[in-house]
C-alpha positions as CSV (number, residue, x, y, z in Angstrom):
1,X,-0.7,-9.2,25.3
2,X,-4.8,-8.2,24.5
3,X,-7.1,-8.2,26.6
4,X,-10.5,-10.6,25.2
5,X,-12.9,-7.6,23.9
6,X,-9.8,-5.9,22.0
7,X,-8.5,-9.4,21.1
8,X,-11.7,-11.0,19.8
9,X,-12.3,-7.6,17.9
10,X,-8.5,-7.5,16.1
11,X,-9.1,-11.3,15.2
12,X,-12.3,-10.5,13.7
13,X,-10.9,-7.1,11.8
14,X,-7.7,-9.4,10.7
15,X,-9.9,-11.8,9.4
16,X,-12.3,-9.7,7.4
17,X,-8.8,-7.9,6.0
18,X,-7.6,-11.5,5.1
19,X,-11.0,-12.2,3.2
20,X,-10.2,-9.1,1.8
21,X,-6.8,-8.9,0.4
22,X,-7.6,-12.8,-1.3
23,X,-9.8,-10.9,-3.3
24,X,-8.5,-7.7,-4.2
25,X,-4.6,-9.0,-4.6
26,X,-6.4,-12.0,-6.2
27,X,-8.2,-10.0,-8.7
28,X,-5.3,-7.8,-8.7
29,X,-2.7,-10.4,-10.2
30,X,-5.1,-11.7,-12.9
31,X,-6.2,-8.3,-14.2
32,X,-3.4,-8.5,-16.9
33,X,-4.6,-11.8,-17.6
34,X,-8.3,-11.7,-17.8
35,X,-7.5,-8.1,-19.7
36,X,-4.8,-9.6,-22.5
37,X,-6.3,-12.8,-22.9
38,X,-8.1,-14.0,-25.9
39,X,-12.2,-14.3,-25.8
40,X,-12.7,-18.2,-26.3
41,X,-10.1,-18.4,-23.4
42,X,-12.6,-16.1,-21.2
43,X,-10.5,-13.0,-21.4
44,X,-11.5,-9.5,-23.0
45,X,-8.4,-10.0,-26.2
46,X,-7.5,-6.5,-25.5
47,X,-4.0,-5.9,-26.8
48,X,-0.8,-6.3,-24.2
49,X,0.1,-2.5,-24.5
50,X,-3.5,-1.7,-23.9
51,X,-3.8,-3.9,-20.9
52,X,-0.4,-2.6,-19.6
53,X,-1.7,1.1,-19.7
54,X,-5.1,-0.1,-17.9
55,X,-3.4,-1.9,-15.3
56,X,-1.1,1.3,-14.6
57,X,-4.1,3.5,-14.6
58,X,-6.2,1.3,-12.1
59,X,-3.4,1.2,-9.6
60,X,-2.7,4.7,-9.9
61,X,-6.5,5.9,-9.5
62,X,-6.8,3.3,-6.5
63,X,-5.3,5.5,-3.5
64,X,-7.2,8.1,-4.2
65,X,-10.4,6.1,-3.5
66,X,-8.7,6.0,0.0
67,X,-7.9,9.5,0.5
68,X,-11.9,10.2,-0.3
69,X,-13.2,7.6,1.5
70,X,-11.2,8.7,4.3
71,X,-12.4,12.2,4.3
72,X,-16.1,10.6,4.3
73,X,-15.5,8.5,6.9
74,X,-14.2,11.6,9.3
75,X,-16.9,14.2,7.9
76,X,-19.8,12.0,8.1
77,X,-19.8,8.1,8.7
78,X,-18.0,6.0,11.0
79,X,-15.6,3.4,9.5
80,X,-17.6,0.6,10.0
81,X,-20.2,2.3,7.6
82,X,-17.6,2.7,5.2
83,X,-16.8,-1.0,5.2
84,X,-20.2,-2.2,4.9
85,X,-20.8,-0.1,1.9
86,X,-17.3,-0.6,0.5
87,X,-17.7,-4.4,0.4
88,X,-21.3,-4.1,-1.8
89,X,-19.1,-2.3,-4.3
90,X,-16.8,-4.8,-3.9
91,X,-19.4,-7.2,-4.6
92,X,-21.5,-5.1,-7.5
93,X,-18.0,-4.6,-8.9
94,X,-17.1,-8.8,-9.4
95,X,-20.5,-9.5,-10.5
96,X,-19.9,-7.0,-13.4
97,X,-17.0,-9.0,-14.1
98,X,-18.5,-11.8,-14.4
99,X,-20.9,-10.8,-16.8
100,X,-18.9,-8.7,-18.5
101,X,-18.7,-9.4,-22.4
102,X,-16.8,-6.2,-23.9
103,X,-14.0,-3.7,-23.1
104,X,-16.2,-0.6,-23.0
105,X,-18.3,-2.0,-20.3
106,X,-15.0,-2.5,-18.1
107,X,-14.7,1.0,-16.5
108,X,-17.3,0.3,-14.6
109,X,-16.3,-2.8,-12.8
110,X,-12.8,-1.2,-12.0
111,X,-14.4,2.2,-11.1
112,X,-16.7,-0.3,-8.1
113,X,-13.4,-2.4,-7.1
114,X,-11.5,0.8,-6.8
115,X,-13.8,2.1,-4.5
116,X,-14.9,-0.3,-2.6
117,X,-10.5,-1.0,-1.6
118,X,-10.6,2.6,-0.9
119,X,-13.6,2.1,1.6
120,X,-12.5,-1.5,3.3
121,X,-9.0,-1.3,3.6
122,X,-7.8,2.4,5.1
123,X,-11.6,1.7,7.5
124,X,-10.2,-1.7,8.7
125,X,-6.3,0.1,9.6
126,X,-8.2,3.2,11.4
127,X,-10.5,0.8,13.7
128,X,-7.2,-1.4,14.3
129,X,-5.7,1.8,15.5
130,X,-8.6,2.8,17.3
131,X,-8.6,-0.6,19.8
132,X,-5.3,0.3,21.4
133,X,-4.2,3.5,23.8
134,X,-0.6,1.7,24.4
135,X,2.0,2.3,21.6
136,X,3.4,-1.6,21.6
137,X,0.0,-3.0,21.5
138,X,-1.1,-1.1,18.6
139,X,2.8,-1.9,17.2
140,X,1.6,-5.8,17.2
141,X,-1.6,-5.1,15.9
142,X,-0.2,-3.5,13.1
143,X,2.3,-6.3,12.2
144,X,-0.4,-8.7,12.6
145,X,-2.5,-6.7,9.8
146,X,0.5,-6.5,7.9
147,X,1.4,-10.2,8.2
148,X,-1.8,-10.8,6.7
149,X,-1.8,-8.5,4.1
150,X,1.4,-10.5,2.7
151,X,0.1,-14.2,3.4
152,X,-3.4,-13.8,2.0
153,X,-1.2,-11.9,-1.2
154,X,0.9,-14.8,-2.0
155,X,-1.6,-16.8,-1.3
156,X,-4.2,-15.7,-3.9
157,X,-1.3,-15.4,-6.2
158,X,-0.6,-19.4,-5.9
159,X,-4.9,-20.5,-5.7
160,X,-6.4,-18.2,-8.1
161,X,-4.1,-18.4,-10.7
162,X,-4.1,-21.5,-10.6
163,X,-8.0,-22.7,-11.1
164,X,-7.7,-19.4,-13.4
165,X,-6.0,-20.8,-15.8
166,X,-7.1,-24.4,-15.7
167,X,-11.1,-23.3,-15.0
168,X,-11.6,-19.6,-16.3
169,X,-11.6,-16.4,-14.5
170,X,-15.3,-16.7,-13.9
171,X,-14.2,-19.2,-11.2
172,X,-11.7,-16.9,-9.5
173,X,-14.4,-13.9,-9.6
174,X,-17.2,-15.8,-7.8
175,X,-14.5,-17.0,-5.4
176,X,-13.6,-13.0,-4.5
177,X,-17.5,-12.9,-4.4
178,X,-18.0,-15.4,-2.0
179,X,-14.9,-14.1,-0.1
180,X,-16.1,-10.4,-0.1
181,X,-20.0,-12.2,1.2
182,X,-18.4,-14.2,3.6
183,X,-16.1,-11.2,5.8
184,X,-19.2,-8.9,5.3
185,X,-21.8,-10.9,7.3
186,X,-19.2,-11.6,9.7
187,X,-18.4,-8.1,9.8
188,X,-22.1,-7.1,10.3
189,X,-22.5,-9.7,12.9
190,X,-20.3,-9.0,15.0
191,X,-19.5,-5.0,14.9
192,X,-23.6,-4.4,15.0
193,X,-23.3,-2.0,17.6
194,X,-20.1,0.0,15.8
195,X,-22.5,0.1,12.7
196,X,-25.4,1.8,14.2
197,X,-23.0,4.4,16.2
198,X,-23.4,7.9,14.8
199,X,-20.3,10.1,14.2
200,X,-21.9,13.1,15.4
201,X,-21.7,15.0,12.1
202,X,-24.6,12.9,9.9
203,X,-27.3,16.0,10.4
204,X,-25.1,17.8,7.4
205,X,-26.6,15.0,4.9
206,X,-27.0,17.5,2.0
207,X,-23.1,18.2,2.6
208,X,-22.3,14.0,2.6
209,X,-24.7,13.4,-0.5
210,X,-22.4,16.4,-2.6
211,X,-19.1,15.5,-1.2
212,X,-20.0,11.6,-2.6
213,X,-21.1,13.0,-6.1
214,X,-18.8,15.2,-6.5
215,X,-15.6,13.0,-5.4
216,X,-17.3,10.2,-7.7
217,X,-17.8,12.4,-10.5
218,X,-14.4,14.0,-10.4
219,X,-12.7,10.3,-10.8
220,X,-15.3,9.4,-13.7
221,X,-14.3,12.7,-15.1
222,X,-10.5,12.1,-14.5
223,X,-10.8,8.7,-16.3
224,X,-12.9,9.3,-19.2
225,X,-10.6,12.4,-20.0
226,X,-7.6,10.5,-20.2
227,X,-8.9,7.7,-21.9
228,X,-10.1,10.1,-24.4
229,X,-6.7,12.3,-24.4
230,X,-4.9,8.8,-25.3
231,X,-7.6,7.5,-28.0
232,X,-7.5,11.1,-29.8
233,X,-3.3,10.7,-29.5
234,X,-3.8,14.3,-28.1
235,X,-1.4,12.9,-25.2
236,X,0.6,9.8,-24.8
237,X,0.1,7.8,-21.8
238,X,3.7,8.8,-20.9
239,X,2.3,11.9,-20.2
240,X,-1.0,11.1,-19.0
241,X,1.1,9.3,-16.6
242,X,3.1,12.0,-15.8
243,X,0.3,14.7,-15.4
244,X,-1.0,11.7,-12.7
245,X,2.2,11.8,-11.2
246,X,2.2,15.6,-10.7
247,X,-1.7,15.2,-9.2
248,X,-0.5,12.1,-6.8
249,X,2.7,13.9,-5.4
250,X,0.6,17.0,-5.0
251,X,-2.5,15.2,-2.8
252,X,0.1,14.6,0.3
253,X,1.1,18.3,0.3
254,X,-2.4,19.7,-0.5
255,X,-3.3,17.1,2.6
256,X,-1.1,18.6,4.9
257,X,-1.8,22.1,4.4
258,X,-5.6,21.7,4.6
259,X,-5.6,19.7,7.6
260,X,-2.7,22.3,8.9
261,X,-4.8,25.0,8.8
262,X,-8.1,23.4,9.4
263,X,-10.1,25.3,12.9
264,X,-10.7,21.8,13.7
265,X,-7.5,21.0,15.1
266,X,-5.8,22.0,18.3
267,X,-2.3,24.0,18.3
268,X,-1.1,20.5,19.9
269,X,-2.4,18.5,17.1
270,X,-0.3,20.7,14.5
271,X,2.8,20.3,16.1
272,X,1.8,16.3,15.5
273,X,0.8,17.1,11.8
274,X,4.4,18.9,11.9
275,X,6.0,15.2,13.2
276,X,4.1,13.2,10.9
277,X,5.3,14.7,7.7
278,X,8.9,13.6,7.4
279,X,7.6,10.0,8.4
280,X,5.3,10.2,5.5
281,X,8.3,11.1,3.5
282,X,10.4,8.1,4.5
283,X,7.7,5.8,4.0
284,X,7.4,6.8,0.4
285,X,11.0,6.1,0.0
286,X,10.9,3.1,1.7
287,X,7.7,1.8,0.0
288,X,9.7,2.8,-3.9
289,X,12.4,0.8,-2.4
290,X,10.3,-2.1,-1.9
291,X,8.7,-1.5,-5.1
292,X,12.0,-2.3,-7.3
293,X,11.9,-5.8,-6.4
294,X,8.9,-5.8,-9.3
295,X,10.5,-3.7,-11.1
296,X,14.4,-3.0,-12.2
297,X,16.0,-5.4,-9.8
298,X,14.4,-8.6,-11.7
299,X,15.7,-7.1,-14.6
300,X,19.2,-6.6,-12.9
301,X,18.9,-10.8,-12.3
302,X,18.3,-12.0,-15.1
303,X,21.3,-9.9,-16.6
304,X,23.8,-9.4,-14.2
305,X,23.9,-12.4,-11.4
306,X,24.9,-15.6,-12.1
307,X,21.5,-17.7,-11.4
308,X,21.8,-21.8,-11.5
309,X,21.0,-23.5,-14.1
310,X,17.4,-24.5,-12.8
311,X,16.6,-20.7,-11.8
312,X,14.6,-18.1,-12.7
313,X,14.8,-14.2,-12.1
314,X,11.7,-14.7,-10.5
315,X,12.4,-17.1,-8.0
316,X,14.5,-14.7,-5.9
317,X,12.3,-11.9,-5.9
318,X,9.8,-14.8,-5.0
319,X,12.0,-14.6,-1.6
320,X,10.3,-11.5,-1.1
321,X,7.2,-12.9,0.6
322,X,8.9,-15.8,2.3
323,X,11.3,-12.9,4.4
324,X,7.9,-10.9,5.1
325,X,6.7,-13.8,6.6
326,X,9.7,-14.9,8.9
327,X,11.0,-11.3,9.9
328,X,7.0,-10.2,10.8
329,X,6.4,-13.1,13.4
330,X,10.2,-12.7,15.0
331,X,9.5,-8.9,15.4
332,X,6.0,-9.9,16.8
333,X,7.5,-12.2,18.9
334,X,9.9,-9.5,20.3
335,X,7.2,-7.0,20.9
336,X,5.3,-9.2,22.6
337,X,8.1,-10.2,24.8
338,X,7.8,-6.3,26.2
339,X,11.3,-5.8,26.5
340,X,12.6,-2.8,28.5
341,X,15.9,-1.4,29.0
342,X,17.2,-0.8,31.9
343,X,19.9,2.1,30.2
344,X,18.3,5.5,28.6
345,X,20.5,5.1,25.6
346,X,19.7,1.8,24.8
347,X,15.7,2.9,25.6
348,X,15.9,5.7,23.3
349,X,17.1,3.3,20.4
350,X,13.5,1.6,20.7
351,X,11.6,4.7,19.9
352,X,9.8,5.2,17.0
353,X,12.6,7.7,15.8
354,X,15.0,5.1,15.4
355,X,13.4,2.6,13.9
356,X,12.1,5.2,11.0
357,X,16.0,5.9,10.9
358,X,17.1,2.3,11.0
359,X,14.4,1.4,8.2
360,X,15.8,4.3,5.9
361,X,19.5,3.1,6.3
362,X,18.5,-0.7,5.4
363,X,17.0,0.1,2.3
364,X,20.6,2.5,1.6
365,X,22.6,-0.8,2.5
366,X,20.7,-3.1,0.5
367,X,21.6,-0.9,-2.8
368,X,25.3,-1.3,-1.4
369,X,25.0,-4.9,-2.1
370,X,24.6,-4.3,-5.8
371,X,27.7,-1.6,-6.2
372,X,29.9,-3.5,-4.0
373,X,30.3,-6.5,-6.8
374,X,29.2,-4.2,-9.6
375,X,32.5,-2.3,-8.6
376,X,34.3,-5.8,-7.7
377,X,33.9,-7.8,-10.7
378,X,33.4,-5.2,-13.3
379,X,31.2,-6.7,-16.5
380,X,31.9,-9.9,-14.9
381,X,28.4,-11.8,-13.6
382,X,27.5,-11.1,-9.6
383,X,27.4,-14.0,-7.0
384,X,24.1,-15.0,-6.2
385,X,24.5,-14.3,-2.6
386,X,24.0,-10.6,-3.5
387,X,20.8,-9.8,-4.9
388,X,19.4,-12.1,-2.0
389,X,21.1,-10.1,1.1
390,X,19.6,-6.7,-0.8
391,X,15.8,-8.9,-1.1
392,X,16.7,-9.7,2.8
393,X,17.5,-6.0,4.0
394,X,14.4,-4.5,1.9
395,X,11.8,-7.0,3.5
396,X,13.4,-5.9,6.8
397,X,13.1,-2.0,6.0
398,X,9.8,-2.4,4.7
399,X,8.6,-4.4,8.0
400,X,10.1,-2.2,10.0
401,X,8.6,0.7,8.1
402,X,5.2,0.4,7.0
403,X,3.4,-1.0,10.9
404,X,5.2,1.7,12.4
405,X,4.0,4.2,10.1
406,X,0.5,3.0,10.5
407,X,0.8,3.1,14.1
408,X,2.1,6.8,13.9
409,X,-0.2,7.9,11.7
410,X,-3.3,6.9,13.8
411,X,-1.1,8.3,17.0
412,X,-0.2,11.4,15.5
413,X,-3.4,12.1,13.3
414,X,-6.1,14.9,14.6
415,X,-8.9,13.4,15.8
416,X,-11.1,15.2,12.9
417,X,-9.0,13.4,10.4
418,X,-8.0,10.1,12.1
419,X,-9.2,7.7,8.9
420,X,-8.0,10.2,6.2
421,X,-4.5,10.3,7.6
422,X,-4.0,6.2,7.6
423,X,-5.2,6.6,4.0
424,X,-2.3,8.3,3.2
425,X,0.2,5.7,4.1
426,X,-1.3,3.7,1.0
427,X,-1.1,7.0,-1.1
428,X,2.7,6.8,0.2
429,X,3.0,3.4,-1.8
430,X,2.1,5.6,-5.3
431,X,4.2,8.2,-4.2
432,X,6.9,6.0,-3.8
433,X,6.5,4.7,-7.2
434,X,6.9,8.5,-8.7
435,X,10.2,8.9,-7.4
436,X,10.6,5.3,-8.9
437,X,9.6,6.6,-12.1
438,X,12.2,9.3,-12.1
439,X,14.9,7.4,-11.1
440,X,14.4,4.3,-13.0
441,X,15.4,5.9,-16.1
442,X,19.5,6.5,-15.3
443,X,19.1,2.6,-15.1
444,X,21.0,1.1,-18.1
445,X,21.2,-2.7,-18.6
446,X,24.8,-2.2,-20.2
447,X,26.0,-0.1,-17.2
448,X,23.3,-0.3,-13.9
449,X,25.9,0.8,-11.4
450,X,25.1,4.5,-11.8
451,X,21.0,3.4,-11.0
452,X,21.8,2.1,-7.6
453,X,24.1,4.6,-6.7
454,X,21.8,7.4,-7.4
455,X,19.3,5.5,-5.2
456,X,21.8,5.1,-2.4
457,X,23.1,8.6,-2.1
458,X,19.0,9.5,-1.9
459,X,18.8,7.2,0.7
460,X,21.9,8.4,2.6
461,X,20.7,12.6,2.4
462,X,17.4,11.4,3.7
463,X,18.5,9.1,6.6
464,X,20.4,12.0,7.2
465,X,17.8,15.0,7.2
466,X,15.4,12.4,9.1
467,X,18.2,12.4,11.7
468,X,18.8,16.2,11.4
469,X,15.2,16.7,12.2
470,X,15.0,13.8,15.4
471,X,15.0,16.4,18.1
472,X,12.3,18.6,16.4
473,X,10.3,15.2,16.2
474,X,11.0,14.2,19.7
475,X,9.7,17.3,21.2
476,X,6.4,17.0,19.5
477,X,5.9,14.0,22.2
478,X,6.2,11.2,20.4
């Protein structure tokens, strides 16, 4: 399906974002840990509450990185610039870690981690963009990237914690070192040419040196202030959280209108803007979908379905990853099969449009599969056949979902802001977790049918509006 200089590059980009998301998800999983546990044990012995509101924090800051990052990279350096630099703050950021010996030393190392994921991974989906013209080339190369996302995930979830617990956490950091070493020189080595490219905009230097310090120094500044907020009990980290709500759900729309009225862009590039934002929108609910599997459904599990006796909640939303898996290489396979349909109305349900739709009404029928036994069998406890088929769908959705929306939003994006607009697919994931946070709080253990209706009547009226608004997104040539 590639030809060898695309292929060659998208194996080397896939393997540098493997190398990558070991590390991060890696370092990721065991922040908790490393955080809560005590110091003879090699931890920090910070208190669980404490480490809970850190860990919150952190992934909250993190798509921001990518949003900055993203305007850097279409300002004033190319992506490949951005990866370079973003894995020595990867690096900087581990060793820090390592020699880390108190808590008020650790902003640091998560400030340089935070970063330096804003500067790999949004670079790496851009260039993957960037190799293919043809829509179901850049499709697979997108599921591909995705595929490895989830592998390398579970993956580092199973090694690292693992040798973390038996050998220290020093271990698992020099291992995200070495991983971070090991995809930048092949990185380096063989995307030399990319690195030395100019984008054309590098004379304004004095304009790239304030844009860094002042987006660095605005997320020092956010950080310190609400750490200090919270330590002075001036605000509670409900509402710090909150008031970072309110800032991440208004980034997408303060996006939009900038770019929107930016001179940079042509009058055909805003009608793609126009297209792209109710695709952003169904992401983020598709993305807050996927995020209850962490979050009320295990909950729902261990209360509600009638697990055997050698189960866990866990264990089914450990299905999770194995579904990504399987569903990603069958729809690979089918894209790479190239069908085409003879009839216009089976053609037109292969677009772009309907997949988006058929996404939105997956993740409505997998909250069916909680009311429907809910309202069966009462108080009674729910067959375990349930919660899995909901899992199933939600894998689907989400597969469906999230290559296709990093495929559109490298299509659709102007190409002044190519990079920045991929980075706000990952701010969709945050986005998707504020709507989350609203809705997470009808959910009552006692009575949980009221939670999943609410989310399936949200995910009805939007499948709906999406649908409303298919023409107006077809004629902006999709």
């Amino acid at each position: 399906m590639f030809d060898s200089v695309n292929g060659n590059k998208l194996r080397g980009f896939l393997g540098v974002e493997a190398l990558d998301s070991f590390s991060f998800f890696g370092f990721y999983y065991l922040l908790i840990f490393y955080l809560t546990s005590p110091l003879i044990d090699g931890g920090l012995g910070i208190s669980d509450s404490i480490g809970l509101k850190i860990v919150a924090l952190f992934g909250a800051i993190l798509p921001l990185a990518g949003l900055f990052s993203g305007y850097i990279a279409d300002k004033y350096l190319t992506p490949s610039k951005m990866i370079v630099i973003g894995c020595f703050l990867y690096i900087f950021g581990y060793i820090l870690l390592c020699f880390n010996q108190g808590s008020y030393l650790l902003m640091f190392p998560l400030l340089l981690i935070i970063l330096g994921n804003g500067f790999v991974k949004p670079m790496l989906s851009s260039l993957i963009g960037s190799l293919y013209d043809n829509d179901k080339k850049r499709d697979f190369a997108y599921s591909l990237f995705y595929l490895v996302i989830n592998v390398s995930g579970t993956l580092t979830a199973i090694i690292l914690g693992y040798l973390s617990f038996t050998y220290g956490f020093n271990l698992s950091f020099f291992i995200c070192i070495a991983c971070i070493c090991i995809a930048l020189c092949y990185f380096v080595l063989t995307n030399k040419l990319d690195i030395k490219k100019s984008n054309n905009l590098n004379d304004c230097n004095h304009s790239l040196e304030k844009s860094i310090y002042l987006g660095l120094l605005t997320i020092i500044g956010l950080i310190i202030l609400f750490v200090c907020l919270n330590y002075f009990s001036i605000l509670s980290v409900s509402e710090i959280f909150t008031i970072i709500s309110i800032i991440l759900a208004i980034i997408p729309i303060t996006y939009f209108f900038f770019v929107f009225q930016s001179n940079e862009i042509t009058k055909f590039e805003k009608n793609n803007v126009l297209s792209f934002i109710p695709i952003f929108i169904s992401v983020v609910f598709i993305l807050g979908v996927q995020n209850q599997i962490g979050e009320v459904i295990p909950l729902f599990i261990n209360e509600h379905v009638a697990l055997l006796s050698w189960m866990e909640p866990t264990d089914l939303t450990m299905l999770q990853p194995f579904f990504v898996v399987i569903i990603t290489i069958i729809n690979m396979l089918i894209l790479n099969k190239n069908i085409k349909f003879k009839n216009d109305f089976l053609s037109r349900f292969s677009g772009y449009n309907f997949k988006i739709m058929l996404s939105l009404l997956l993740s409505a029928l997998s909250f069916l599969f909680f009311i429907i036994p809910l309202v069966l069998d009462g108080h009674d406890k729910v067959g375990l056949i349930w919660p899995i088929l909901a899992i199933f769908f939600m894998s689907v959705s989400e597969l469906i979902a999230v290559p296709i929306g990093l495929s559109l939003a490298y299509k659709l994006a102007p190409v002044k802001f190519k990079t920045s607009f991929i980075a706000l697919i990952y701010v969709g994931a945050t986005c998707g977790e504020i709507v989350n946070m609203s809705v997470n709080n009808s959910y009552n253990p006692n009575s949980p049918l009221l939670f999943f209706e609410i989310f399936f009547i949200l995910l009805l009226i939007i499948t709906i509006c999406y649908f409303y608004f298919n023409k107006i997104i077809e004629n902006r040539r999709l």
